[in-house]
C-alpha positions, 0 to 999 in steps of 0.5 A: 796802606802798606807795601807788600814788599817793604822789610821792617827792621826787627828790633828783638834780633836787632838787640838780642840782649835787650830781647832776651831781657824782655823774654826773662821778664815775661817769664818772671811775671808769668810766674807771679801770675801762677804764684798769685793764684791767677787763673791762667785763661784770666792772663791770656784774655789780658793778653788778647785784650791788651792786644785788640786795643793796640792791633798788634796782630802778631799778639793777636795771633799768638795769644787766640792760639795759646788761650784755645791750647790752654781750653778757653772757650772760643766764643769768649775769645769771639766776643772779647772786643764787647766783654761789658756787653755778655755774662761770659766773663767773671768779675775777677777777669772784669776787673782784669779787663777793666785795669787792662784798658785803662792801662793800655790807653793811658793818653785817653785815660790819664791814668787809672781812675780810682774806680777802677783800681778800686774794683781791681783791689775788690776782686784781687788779693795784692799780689793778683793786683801786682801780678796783673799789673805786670802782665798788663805793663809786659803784653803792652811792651811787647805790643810796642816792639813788635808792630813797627816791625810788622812781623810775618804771623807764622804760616803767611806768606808776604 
């Protein structure tokens, strides 16, 4: 349980060059998602996925909204928890989703096994690869430095 009233240091502000490093990089691997020929909705589910595995609600929050902005389909975004479960995704954003969760849960996964860096190398060119990569690595990071803090989503109040 957490204190309503308890204030949370939060660390972008706290280090706001070490912040504005991290913005750059976004920026950077979003390029290289766009460059790669990734489909945008692909970037935004490992977003939301990599987000749900770590309960970052904030990411949460900001990714749902982007991706509706952006024209994914809301239903996709519902069902995104159970994605082996439906038809809803195509076998590139499985293959995304699948990195997705081995990356982001490497204490469980130990690693990447090769069977799914394999369906990886079988559904993306080696730039795709290397772009999802760093999406993964980034969303994890920025994951990481937000819930500590517990960031206020925006339009709540506390």
């Amino acid at each position: 349980m957490t204190s309503a009233t308890l204030t949370r240091i939060q660390p972008g502000p706290a280090v706001p060059a070490a912040y504005q490093a991290m913005l750059s990089l976004a920026a950077v691997v979003e390029k290289a998602a766009t460059d790669a020929g990734l489909d945008r909705l692909l970037v935004k589910l490992v977003k939301l996925r990599a987000s749900q595995l770590n309960g970052c609600a904030f990411c949460l929050d900001m990714h749902s909204a982007e991706a509706l902005k952006a024209g994914e389909d809301p239903r996709r975004i519902f069902v995104l928890e159970a994605w082996r479960e439906t038809d809803l995704y195509s076998e590139q954003e499985r293959a995304a989703l699948d990195l997705t969760e081995a990356m982001t849960a490497l204490t469980d996964t130990h690693g990447v096994s090769d069977e799914v860096y394999e369906r990886a190398m079988g559904a993306f060119t080696e730039a795709q690869y290397a772009a999802v990569h760093w999406v993964i690595v980034t969303i994890n990071s920025w994951n990481r430095l937000a819930i500590p803090g517990r960031p206020e989503l925006p339009g709540s109040a506390r």
